[in-house]
C-alpha positions in Angstrom: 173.2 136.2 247.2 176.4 138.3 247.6 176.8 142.3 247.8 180.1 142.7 246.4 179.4 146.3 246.7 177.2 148.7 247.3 174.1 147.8 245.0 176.5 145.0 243.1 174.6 141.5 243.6 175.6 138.4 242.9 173.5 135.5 242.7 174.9 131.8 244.2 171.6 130.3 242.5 170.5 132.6 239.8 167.0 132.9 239.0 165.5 131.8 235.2 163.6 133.6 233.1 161.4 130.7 232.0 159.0 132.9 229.8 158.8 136.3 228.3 156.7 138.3 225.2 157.3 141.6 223.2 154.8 143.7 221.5 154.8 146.5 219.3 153.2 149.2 216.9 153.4 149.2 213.6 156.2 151.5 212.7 158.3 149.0 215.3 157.3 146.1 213.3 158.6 147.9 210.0 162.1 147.9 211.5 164.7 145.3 211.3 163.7 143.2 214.5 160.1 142.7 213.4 161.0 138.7 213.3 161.3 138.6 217.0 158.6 140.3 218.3 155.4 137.9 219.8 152.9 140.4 218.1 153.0 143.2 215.7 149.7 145.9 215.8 148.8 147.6 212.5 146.5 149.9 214.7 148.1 152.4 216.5 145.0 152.9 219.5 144.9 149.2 219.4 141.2 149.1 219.0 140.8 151.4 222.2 139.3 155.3 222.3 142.4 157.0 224.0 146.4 156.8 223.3 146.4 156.0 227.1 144.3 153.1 226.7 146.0 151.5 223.8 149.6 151.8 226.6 147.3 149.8 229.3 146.5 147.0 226.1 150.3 146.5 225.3 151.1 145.9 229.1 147.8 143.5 229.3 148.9 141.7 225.7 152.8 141.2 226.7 151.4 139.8 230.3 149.2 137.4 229.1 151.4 135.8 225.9 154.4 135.7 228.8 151.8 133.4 231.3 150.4 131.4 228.9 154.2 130.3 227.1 154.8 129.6 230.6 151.3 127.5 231.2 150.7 129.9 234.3 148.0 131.1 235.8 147.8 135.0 236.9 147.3 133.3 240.5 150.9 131.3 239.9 152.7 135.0 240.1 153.4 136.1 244.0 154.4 139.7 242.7 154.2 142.1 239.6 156.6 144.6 239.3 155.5 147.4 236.4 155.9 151.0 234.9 155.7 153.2 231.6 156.0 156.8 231.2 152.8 158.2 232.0 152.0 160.0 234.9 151.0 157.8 238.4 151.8 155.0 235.8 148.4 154.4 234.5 149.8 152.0 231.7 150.4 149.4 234.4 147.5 150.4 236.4 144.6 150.1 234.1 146.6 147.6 231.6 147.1 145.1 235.0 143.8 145.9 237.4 142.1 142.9 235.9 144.9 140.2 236.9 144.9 140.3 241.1 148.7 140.3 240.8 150.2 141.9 244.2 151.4 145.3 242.6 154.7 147.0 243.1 154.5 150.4 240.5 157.6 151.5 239.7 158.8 154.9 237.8 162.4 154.7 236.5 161.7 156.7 232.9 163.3 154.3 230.2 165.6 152.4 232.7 162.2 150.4 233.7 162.4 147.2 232.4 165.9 146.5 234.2 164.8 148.1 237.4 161.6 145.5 237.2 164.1 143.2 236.9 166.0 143.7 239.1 164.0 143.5 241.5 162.0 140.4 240.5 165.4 138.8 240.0 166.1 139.7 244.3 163.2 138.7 245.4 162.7 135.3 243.8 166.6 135.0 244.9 165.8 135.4 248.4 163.5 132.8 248.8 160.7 135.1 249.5 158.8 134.5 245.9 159.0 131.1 243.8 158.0 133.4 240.8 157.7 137.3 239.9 156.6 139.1 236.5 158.2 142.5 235.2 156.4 144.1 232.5 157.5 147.5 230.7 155.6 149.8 228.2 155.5 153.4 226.2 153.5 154.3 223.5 154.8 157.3 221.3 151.4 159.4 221.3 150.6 158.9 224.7 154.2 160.2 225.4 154.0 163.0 223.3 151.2 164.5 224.6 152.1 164.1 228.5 155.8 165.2 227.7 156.1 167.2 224.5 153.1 168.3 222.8 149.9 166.8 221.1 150.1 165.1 217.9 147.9 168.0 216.4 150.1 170.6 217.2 152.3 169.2 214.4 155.9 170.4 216.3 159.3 170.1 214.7 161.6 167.3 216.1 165.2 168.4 216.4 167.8 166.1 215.5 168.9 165.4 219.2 165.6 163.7 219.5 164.1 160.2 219.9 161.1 158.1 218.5 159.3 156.8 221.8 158.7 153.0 221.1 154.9 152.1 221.0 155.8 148.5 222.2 155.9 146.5 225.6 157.5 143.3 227.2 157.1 141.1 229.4 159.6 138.6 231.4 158.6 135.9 234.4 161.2 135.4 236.6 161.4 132.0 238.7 163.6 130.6 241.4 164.1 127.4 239.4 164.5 127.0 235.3 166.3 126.3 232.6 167.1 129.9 231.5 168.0 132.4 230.8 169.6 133.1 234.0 169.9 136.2 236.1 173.7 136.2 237.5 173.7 139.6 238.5 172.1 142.7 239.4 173.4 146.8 239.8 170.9 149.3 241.5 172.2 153.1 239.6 172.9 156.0 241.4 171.5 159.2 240.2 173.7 161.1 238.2 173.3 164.3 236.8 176.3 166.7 234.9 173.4 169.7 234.3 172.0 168.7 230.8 168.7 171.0 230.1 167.4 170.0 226.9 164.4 167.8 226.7 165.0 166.7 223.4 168.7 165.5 224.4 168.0 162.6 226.5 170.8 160.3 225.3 173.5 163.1 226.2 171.8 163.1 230.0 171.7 160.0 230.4 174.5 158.9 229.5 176.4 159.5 232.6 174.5 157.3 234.4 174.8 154.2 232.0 178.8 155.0 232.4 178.7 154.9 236.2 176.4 151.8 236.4 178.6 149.8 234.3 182.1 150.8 235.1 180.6 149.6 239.1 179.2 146.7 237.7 182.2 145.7 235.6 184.8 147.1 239.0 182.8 144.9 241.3 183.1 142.0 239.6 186.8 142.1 238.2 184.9 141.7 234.7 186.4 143.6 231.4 183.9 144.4 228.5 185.2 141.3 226.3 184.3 139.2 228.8 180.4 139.8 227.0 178.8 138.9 224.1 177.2 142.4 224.2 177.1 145.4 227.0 173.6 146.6 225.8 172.1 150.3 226.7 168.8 151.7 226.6 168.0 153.7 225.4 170.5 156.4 224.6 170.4 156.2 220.9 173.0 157.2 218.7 173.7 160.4 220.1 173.9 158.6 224.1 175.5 155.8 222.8 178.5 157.9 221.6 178.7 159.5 225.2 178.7 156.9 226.8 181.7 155.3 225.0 183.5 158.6 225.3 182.9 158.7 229.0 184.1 155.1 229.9 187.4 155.4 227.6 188.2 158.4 230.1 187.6 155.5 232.7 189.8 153.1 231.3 187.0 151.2 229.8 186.7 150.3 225.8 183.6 148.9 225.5 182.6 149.9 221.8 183.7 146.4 220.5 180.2 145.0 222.3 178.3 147.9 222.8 175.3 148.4 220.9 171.7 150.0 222.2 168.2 149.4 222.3 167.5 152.6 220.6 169.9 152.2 217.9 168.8 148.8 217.5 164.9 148.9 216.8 164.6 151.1 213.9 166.0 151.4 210.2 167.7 155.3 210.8 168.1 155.7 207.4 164.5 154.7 206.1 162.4 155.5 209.1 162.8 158.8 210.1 163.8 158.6 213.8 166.1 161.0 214.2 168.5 160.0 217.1 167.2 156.6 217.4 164.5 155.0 219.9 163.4 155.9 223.4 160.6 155.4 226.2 160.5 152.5 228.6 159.1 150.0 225.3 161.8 150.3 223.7 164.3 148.6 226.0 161.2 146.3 227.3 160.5 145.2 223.7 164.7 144.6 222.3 165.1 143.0 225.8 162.3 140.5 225.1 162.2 139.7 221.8 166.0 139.6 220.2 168.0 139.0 223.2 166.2 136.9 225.4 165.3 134.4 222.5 168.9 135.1 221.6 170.4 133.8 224.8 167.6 130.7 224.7 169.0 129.6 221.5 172.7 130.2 222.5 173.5 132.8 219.9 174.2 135.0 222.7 175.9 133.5 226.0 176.6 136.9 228.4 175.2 139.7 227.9 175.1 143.0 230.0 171.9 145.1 229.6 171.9 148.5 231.3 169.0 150.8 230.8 169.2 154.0 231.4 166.4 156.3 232.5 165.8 160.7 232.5 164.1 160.9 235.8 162.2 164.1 234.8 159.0 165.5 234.7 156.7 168.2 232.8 156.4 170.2 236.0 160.5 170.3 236.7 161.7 171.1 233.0 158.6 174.1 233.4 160.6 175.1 236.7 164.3 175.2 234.6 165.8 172.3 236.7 167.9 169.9 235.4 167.6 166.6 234.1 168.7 163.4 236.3 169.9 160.3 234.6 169.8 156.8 236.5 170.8 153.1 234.6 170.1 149.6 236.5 172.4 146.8 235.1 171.0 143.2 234.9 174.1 140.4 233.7 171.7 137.4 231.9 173.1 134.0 230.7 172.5 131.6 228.7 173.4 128.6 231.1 175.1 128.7 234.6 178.1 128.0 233.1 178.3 131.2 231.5 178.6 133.1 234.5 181.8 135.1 234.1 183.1 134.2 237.7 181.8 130.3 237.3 184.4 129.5 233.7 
């Protein structure tokens, strides 16, 4: 691999994502991607006793369709690279004890799923793994009660806010495949312009979606129509406009192939969401559902994802701080010959 930059990676053999799985809640599955998704739950606990629980069974669910499409045994995967929303990241814990997969937890809010890959995506490009699995989750009642407030309290949702995604996916990432490929990776940079308002998390992250793609774009002497689609998640509608603002300062237009996970999940109009879709599922379950199968099939060729994470807690909005945004970019192709830099 290359480092064209600082965090900008470029892969001489890229690695393939030779299986992946997304599922979701109901109110997910009512929504205009419900075609794509691998499983579709009409009950919300998933047939557990807790909110918390039903996380850990959407993490164990995506895991287990994405090994056995791939005919592989827990025991075939050197590494497992998870996270959700809840605190210590007892989604992955609890969801993934049962599997004996070596364990990296990771915390990156809603810019998860490409951090996991990411990382999966370096290490089985190094040579040090032959195969890694990333795996992603949220569920919107386990995330309202850690972040916001029980369901019983019955609070108002302003109109900045987003619909957590009860949903999770799952991607196994190998040194050798026939796709889709990993061509490129972008590790974020913290960024932060002083946003306070928890229920605005498009408008703070969005900063660090602009700054991760105008790198990744800089770095690799790329414009925006060189891709199918620059994807974000999840900023919703609110982020997503942002983040186009910000980049046309930059010299960037990307709005021609821009669209976002959190724009892209629900019906607006019909489902009541407010600002769009959030939480780490929501990314997870797009990214492996629609665009992955997309890119299998060759309906998509290049595509750009960039999620985009509020690296907050309940303790530091109590304390008045700010919130920090970070976005990891992953570049994903259909075949080889896609790569930008290889036509």
């Amino acid at each position: 691999m290359k480092q064209l930059e600082r965090g900008v990676f470029v892969f001489d053999s890229p690695p393939s994502i030779n299986a992946f799985s997304a599922v979701v809640g109901k109110k997910e599955g009512e929504g205009p991607l419900s075609s794509y998704f691998d499983h579709i739950f009409t009950d919300t606990k998933l047939g557990q006793n807790t909110w918390e629980q039903a996380e850990s069974r959407l993490q164990t669910e995506a895991v287990t369709r994405t090994l056995k499409k791939a005919n592989c045994a827990p025991e075939d995967v050197s590494l497992l690279f998870a996270g959700d929303l809840l605190n210590q990241c007892i989604g992955s814990t609890y969801g993934l004890r049962d599997l004996g997969i070596p364990l990296f937890g990771l915390y990156g809010a809603c810019s998860t799923m490409a951090e996991s890959l990411v990382l999966a995506s370096l290490m089985t490009a190094s040579g040090a793994v032959s195969r890694a699995l990333a795996v992603t989750s949220s569920h919107f009642c386990s995330a309202e009660r850690q972040f916001r407030f029980p369901l019983e309290y019955g609070g108002v949702r302003t109109p900045t806010a987003q619909w957590t995604v009860t949903g999770a996916g799952a991607a196994l990432v190998c040194a050798e495949g026939n796709g889709p490929y990993v061509a490129a990776v972008t590790a974020g940079r913290i960024r932060d312009l002083g946003i306070t308002d928890v229920n605005n998390m498009g408008a703070a992250m969005a900063p660090a979606a602009a700054d991760t793609i105008k790198r990744f774009l800089s770095a690799t002497k790329t414009a925006p129509d060189d891709y199918d689609l620059i994807l974000t998640g999840d900023l919703g509608f609110i982020g997503s406009s942002l983040l186009c603002e910000l980049l046309r300062m930059e010299q960037f237009q990307i709005e021609p192939v821009h669209n976002d996970c959190g724009k892209m999940i629900f019906n607006r109009e019909s489902q009541d969401v407010h600002a769009g879709g959030s939480g780490c599922g929501c990314s997870a379950s797009v990214l492996c559902s629609y665009i992955l199968s997309g890119l299998k099939s060759r309906r998509l060729h290049r595509v750009l994802f960039a999620a985009t994470g509020a690296l907050m807690s309940t303790t530091s909005i109590q304390q008045g701080e700010s919130i920090p945004g970070i976005s990891h970019a992953v570049l994903l192709t259909a075949s080889k010959e896609d790569i930008p830099w290889n036509c």
